[in-house]
Backbone bond lengths (Angstrom), bond angles and torsions (degrees), N, CA, C in turn:
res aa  C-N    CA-C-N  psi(-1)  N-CA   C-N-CA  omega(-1)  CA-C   N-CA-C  phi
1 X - - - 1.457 - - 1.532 110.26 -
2 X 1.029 122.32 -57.92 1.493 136.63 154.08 1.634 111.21 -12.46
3 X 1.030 115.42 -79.09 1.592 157.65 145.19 2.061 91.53 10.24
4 X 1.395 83.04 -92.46 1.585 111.98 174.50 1.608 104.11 -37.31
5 X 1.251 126.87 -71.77 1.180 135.02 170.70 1.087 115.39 -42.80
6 X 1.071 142.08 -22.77 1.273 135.95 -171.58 1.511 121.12 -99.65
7 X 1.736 110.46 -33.24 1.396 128.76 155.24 1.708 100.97 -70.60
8 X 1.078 151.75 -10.86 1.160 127.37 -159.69 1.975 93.13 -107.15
9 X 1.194 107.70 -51.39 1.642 108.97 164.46 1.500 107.71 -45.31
10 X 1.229 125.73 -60.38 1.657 126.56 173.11 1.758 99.92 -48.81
11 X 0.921 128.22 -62.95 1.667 102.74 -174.28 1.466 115.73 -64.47
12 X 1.392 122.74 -25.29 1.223 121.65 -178.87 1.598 112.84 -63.60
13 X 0.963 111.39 -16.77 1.595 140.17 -176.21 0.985 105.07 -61.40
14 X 1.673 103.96 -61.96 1.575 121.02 -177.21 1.206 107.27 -41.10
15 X 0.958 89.36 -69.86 2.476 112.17 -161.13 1.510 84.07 -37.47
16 X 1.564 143.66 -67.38 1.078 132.29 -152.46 1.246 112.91 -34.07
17 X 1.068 111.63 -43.84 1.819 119.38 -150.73 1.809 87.56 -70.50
18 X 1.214 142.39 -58.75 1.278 135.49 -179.17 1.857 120.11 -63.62
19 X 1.411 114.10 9.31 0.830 96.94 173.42 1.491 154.16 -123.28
20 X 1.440 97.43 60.69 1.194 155.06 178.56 1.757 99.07 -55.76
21 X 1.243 120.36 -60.71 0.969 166.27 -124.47 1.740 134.98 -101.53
22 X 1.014 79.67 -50.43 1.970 124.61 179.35 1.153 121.90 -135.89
23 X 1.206 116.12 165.90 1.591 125.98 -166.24 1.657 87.65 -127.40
24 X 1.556 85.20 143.60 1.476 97.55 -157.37 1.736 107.69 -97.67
25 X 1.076 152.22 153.58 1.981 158.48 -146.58 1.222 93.84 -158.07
26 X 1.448 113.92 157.76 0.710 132.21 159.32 1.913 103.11 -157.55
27 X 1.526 116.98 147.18 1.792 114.63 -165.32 1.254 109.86 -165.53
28 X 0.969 137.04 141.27 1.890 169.38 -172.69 1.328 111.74 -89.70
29 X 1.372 125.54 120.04 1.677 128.03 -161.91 1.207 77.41 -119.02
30 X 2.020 90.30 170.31 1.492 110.36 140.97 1.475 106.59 -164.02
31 X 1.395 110.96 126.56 1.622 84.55 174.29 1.956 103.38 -161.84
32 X 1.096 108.40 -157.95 1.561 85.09 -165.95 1.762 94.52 -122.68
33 X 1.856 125.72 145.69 1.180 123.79 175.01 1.473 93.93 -107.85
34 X 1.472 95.66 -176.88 1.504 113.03 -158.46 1.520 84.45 -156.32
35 X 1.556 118.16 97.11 1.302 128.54 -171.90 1.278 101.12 -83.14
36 X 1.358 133.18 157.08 1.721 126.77 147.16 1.333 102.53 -110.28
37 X 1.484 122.16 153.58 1.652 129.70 -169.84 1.701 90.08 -139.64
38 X 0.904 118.25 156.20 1.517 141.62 178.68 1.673 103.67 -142.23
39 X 1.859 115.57 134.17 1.237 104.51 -155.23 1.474 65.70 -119.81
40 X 1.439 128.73 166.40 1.571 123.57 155.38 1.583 105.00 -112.12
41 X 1.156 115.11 1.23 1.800 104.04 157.52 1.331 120.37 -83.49
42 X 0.957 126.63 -28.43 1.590 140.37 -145.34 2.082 85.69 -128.14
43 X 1.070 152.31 -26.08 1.223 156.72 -144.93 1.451 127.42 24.81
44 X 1.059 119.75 23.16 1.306 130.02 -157.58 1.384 106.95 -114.16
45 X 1.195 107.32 158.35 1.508 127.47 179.56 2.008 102.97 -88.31
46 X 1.370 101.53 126.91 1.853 99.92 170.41 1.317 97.94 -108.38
47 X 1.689 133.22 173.79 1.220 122.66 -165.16 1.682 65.58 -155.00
48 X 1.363 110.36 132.56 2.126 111.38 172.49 1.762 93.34 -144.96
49 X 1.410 105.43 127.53 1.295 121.18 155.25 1.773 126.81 -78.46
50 X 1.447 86.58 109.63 1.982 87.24 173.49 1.350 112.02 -112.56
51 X 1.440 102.75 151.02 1.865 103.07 173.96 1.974 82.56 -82.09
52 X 2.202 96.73 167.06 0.955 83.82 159.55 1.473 98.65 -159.41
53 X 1.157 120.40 154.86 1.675 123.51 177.19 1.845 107.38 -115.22
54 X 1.147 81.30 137.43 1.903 107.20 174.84 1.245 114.84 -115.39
55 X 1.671 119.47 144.42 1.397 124.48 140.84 1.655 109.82 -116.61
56 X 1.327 108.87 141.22 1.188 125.07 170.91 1.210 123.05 -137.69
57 X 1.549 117.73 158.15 1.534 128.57 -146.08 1.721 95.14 -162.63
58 X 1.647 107.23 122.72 1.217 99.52 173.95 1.790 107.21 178.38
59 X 0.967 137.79 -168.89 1.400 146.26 -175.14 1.512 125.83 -111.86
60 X 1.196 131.47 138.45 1.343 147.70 173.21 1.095 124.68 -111.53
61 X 1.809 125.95 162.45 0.999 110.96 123.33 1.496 106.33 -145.36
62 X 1.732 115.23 -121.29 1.602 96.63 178.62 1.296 129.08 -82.58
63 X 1.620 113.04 9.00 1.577 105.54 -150.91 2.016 80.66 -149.38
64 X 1.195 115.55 -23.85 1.562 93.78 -179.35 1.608 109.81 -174.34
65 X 1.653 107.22 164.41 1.369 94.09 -156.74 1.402 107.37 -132.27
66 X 0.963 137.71 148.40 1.830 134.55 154.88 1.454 121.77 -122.36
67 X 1.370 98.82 125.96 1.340 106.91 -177.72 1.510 121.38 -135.89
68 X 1.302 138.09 171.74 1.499 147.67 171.62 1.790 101.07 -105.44
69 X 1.494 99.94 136.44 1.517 98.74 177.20 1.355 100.17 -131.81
70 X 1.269 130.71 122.08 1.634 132.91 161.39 1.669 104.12 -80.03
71 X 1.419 117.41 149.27 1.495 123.45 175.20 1.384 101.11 -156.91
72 X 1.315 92.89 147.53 1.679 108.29 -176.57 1.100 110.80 -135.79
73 X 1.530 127.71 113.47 1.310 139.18 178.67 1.496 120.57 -119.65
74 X 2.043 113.23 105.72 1.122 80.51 -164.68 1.440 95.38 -114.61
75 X 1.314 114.30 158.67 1.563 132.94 -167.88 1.940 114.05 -93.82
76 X 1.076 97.96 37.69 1.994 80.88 -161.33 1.715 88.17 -85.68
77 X 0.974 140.58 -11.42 1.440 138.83 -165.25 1.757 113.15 -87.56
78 X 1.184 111.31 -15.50 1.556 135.45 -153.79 1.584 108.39 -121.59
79 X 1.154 115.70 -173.38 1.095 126.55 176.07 2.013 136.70 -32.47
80 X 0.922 160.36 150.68 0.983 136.21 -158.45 2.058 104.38 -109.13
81 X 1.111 117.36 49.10 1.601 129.52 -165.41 1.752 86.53 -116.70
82 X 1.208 127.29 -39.26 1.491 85.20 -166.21 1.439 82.37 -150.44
83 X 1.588 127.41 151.39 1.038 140.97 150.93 1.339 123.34 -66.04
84 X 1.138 130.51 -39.69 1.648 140.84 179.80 1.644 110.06 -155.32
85 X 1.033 119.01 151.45 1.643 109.65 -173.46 1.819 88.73 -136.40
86 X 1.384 107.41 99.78 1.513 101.60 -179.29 2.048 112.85 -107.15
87 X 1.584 104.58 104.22 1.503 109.31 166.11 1.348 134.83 -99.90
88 X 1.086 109.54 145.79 1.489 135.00 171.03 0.771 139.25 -117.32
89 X 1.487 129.05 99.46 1.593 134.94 -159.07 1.471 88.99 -87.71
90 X 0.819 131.39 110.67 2.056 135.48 159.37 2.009 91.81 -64.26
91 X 1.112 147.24 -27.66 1.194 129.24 -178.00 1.559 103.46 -156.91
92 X 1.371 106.99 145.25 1.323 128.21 159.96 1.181 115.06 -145.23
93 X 1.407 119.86 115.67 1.504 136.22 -177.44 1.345 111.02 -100.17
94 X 1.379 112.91 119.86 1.422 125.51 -170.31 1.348 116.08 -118.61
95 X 1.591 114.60 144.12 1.634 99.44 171.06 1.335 97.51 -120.69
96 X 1.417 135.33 148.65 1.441 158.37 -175.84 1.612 107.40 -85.93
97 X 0.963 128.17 126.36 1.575 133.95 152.85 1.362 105.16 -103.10
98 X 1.109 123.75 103.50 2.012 114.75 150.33 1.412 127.95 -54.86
99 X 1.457 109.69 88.05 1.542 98.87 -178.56 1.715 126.86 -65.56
100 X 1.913 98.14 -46.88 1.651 108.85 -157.56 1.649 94.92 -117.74
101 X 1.075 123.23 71.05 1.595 108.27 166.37 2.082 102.55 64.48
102 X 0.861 90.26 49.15 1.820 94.54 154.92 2.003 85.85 50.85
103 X 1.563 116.87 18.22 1.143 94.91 155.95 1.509 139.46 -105.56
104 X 1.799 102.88 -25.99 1.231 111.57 174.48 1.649 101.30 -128.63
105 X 0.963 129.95 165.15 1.701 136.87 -131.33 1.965 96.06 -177.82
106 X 1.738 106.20 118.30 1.309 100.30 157.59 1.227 100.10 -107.17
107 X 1.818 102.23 149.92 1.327 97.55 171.38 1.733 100.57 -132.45
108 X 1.649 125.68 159.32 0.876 120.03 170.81 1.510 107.88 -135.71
109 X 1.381 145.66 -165.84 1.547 145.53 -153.29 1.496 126.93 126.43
110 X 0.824 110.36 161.78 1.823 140.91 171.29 1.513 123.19 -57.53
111 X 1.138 118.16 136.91 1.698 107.69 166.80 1.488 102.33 -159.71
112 X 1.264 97.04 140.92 1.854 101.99 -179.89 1.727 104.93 -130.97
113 X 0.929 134.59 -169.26 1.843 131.95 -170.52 1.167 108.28 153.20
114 X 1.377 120.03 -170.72 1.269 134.37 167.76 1.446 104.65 -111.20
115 X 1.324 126.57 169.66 1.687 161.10 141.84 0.807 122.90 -100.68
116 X 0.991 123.78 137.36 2.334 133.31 166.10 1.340 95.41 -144.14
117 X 1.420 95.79 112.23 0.877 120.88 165.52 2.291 133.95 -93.87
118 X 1.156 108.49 104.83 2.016 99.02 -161.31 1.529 96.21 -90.31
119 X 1.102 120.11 87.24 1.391 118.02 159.27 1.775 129.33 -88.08
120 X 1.180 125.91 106.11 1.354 150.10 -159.47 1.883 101.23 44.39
121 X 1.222 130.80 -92.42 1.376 147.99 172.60 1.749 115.10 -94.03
122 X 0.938 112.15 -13.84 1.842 121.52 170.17 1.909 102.13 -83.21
123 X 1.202 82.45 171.62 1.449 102.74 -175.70 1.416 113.08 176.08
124 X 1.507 106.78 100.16 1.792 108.78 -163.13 1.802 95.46 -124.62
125 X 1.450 116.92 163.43 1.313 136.36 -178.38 1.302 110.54 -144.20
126 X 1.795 98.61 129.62 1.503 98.60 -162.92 1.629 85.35 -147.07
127 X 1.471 100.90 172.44 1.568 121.30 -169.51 1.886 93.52 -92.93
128 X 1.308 93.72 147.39 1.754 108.19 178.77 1.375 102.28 -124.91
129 X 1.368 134.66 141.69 1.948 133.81 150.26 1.570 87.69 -130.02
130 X 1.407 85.97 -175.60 1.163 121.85 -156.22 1.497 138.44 -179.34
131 X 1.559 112.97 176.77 1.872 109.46 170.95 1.209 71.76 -137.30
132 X 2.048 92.14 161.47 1.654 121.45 172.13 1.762 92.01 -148.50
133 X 1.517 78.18 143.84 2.005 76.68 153.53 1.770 100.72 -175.36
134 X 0.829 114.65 149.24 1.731 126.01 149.58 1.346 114.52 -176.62
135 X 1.650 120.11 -146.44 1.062 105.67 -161.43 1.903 103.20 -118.26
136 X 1.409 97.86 -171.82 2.117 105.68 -168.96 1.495 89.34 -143.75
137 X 1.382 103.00 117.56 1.423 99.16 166.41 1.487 106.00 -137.04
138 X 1.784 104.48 116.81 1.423 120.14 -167.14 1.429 104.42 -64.41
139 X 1.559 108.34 113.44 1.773 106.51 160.02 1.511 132.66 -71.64
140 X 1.405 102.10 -18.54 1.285 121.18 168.35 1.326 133.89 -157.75
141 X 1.309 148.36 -130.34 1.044 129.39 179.99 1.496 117.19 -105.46
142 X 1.542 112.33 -21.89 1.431 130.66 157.24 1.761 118.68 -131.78
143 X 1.411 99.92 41.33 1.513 99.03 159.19 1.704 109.43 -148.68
144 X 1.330 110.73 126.89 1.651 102.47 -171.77 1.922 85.47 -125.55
145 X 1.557 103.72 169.68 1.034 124.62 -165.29 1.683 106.30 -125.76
146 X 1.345 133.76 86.54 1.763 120.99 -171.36 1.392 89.73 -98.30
147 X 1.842 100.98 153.71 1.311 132.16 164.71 1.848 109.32 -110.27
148 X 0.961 116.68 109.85 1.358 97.93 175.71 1.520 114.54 -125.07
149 X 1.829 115.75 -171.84 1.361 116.03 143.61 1.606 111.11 -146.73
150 X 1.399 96.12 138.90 1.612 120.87 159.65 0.853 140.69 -103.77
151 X 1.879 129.88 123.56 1.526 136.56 159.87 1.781 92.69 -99.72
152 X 1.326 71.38 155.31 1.578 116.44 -158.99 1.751 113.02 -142.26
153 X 1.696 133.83 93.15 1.120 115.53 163.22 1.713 98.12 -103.87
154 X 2.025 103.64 175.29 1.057 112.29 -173.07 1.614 88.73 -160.10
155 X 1.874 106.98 142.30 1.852 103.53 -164.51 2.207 75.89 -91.60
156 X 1.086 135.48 12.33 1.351 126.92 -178.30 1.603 126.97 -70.05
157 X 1.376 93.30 121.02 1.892 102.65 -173.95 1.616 96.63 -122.22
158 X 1.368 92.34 173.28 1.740 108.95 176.47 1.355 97.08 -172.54
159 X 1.374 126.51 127.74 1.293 156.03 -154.78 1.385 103.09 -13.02
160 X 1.393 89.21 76.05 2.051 104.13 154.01 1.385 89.94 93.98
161 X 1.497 137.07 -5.17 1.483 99.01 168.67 1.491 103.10 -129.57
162 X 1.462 105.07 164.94 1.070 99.76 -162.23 1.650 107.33 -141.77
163 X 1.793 119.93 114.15 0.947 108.01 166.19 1.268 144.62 -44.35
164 X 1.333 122.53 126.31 1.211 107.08 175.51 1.629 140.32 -126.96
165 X 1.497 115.37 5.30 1.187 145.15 -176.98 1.533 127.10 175.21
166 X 1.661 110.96 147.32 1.352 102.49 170.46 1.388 100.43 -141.61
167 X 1.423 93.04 152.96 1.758 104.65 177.49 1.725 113.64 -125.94
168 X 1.251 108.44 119.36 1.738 106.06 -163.07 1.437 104.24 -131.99
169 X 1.776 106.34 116.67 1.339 99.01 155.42 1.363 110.04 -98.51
170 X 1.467 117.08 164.66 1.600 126.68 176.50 1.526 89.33 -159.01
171 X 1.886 78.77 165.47 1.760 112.40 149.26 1.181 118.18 -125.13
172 X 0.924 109.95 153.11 1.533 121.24 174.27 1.611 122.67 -122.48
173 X 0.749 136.74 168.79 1.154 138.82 172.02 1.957 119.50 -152.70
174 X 1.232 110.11 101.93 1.633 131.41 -153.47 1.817 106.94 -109.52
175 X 1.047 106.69 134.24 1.417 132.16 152.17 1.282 124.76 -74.83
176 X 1.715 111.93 117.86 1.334 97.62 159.13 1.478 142.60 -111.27
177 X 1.364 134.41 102.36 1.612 110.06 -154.81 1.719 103.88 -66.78
């Protein structure tokens, strides 16, 4: 956890240097994934629903965005594979469409990060990519409201199982300074 935190302040680091440029957000998710697990004892595909909450922090401007997203999904209600599943996208590259007068905006893009995954006494970290896209519709002049969805694969296992996809809708709701 530490770990995570410590790369996630280091990218936030990054963004500074561009932001010259852009106006800087920061916004509060929530939305629910739809993990896939692959066991190699059992060979089968598991399919487990998690709620999940995000903070994210990152840069804009009119046409596209990059940001860092922390998310915390925790599993104690579900299946017995993971105690908490904590991600970090270090980047998501977005491009902006203006649909309605600078009010509603699709956007679609890229995202790659890490996973750590705590399964019973293990605890492994693995690389995540991905696609995202939906839409931003500004409520005001520094508060917008996104709907989106995300896939998410990861090659990350821990004794015999093995992640293998995620599918996430959310909302968020973001600040812009």
């Amino acid at each position: 956890m530490k770990k995570f935190f410590v790369i996630f302040c280091i990218f936030i680091a990054h963004l500074s240097a561009y932001a010259q440029d852009y106006k800087t957000f920061f916004g509060l998710g929530y939305g629910k994934e739809k993990a896939t697990y692959t066991s190699q004892n059992l060979k089968t595909d598991d399919e487990v629903l998690h709620d999940e909450l995000s903070f994210r922090i990152g840069l804009e401007d009119e046409i596209s965005r990059v940001y860092s997203t922390f998310y915390y999904i925790d599993d104690d209600d579900s299946i017995d594979y993971t105690k908490y599943i904590l991600m970090l996208h270090l980047e998501a590259l977005s491009t902006m469409y203006v649909i309605n007068d600078k009010n509603l905006s699709l956007f679609y893009g890229v995202q790659m990060g890490a996973l750590n995954i705590d399964y019973k006494n293990f605890n492994n970290t693995g690389f995540t990519y991905g696609l995202q896209g939906g839409f931003i519709f500004n409520l005001s002049k520094n508060i917008s409201l996104e709907a989106g969805y995300r896939m998410a694969r990861s090659p990350l296992s821990i004794e015999g199982v093995k992640f293998r996809s995620s599918k996430n809708t959310y909302l968020a709701l973001n600040y812009i300074f």
